[in-house]
C-alpha positions in Angstrom: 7.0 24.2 32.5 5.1 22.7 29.6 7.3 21.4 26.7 5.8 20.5 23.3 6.9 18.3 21.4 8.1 19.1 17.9 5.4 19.0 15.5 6.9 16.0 12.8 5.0 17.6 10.0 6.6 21.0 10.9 10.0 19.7 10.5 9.6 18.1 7.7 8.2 20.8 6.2 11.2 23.2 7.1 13.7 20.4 5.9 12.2 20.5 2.1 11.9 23.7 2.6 15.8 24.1 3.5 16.5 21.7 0.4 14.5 23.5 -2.0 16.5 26.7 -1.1 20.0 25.2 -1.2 18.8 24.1 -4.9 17.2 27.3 -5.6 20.6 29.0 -4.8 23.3 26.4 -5.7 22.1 26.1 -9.4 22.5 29.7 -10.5 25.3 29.6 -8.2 27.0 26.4 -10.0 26.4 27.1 -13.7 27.8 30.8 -13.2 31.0 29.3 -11.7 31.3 27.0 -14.2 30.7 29.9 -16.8 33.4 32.0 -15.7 35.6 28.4 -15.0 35.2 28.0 -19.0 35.1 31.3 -20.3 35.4 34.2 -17.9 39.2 35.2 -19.2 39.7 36.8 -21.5 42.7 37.0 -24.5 40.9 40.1 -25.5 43.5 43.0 -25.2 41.9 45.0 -22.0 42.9 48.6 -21.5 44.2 50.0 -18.2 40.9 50.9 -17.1 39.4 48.0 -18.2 37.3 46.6 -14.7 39.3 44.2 -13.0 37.9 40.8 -14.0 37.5 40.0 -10.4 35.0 42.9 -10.1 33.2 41.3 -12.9 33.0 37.5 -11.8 31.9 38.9 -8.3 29.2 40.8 -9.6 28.0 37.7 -12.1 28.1 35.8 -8.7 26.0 38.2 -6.5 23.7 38.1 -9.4 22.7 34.5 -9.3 22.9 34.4 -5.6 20.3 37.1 -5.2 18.1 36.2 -8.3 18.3 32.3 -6.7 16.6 33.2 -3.3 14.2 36.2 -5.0 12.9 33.2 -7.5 12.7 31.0 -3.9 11.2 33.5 -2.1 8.1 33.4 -4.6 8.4 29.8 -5.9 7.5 29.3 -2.0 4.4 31.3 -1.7 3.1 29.7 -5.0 3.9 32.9 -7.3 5.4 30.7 -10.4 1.9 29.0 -10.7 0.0 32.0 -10.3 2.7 34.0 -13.0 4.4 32.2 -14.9 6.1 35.2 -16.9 7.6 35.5 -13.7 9.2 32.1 -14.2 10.3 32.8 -17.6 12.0 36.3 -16.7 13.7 34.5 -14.2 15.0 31.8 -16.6 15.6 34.6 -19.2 17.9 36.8 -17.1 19.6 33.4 -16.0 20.2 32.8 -19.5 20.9 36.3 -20.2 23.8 36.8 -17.6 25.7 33.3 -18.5 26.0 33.9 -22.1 27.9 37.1 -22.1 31.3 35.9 -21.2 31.4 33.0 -23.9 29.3 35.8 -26.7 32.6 38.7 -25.4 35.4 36.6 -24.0 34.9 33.6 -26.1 34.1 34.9 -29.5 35.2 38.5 -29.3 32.2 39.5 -30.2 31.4 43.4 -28.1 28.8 44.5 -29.8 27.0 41.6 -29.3 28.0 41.6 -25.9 26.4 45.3 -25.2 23.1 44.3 -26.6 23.0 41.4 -24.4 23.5 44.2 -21.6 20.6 45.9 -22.8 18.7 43.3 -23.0 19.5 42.0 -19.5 18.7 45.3 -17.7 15.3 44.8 -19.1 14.3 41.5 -18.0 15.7 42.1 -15.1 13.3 45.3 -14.6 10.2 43.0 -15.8 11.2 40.4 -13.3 11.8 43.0 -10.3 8.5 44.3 -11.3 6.7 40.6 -11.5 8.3 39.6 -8.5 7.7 42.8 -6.1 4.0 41.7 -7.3 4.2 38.0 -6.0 6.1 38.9 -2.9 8.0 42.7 -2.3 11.1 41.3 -0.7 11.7 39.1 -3.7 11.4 41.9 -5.7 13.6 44.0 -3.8 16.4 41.5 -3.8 16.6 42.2 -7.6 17.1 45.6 -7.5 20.8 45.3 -6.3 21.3 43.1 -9.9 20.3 45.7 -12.0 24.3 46.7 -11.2 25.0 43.2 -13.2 24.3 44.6 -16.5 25.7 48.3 -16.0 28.9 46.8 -14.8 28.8 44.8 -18.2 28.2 47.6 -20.4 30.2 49.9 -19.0 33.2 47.0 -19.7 31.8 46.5 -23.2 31.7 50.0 -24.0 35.4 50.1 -22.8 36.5 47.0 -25.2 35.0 48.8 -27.9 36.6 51.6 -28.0 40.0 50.4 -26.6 
């Protein structure tokens, strides 16, 4: 049989490119947790059918786990140089997503909160849309967060007019 021997540039290659994922993951990942660690309950009176705030802090953590590996996905194949709108929709929707609990939980503030919603459903759209360009898996794995900022208004809506 004829063995090869591992190619040392090829490893080496597929060891940054196993660290640059774990960041690219692990950072939305992190800050989120810390979010809902600091302000993700509530003293807000809920309602009955109020979404559980389990439901919510899952969804916020889906979120950054599959808007960490879309970003990856095209930070790999160059895409942020080539667009970098793409970058800032990614940062934007990052952004976005971790200042609803403080803006609702933290300072009460619902109205507020829905227009962040709003406003997160559409960079999210713009950054499905920029992504799918740079590389259509990436693009697909934002799709399933466009359920982030639904869930959110739909719990906004509820505090409102609790």
């Amino acid at each position: 049989m004829n063995y090869r021997k591992p190619n040392k540039k090829a490893s080496g290659a597929a060891r940054r490119g196993l660290r640059s994922l774990s960041v690219a993951v692990a950072f939305p990942l992190s800050v989120t947790l810390l979010d809902i660690f600091l302000f993700g309950w509530s003293s807000i009176e809920k309602p009955f059918y109020f979404p559980p705030l389990w439901a919510l802090h899952l969804a916020c953590l889906s979120t950054a786990f599959l808007s960490g590996l879309s970003a990856w996905l095209v930070w790999a194949e160059g895409g942020f140089h080539r667009q970098p709108g793409a970058l800032a929709l990614y940062l934007a929707q990052l952004i976005l997503s971790l200042i609803w609990y403080p803006v609702v939980f933290g300072a009460g503030a619902i109205r507020v909160g829905l227009v962040l919603c709003v406003a997160l459903f559409g960079v999210l759209i713009g950054c499905a849309r920029a992504f799918r360009d740079m590389n259509p898996i990436a693009g697909d794995l934002v799709k399933p967060c466009l359920a982030w900022p639904l869930l959110l208004a739909v719990a906004n809506v509820r505090l409102l007019y609790n």
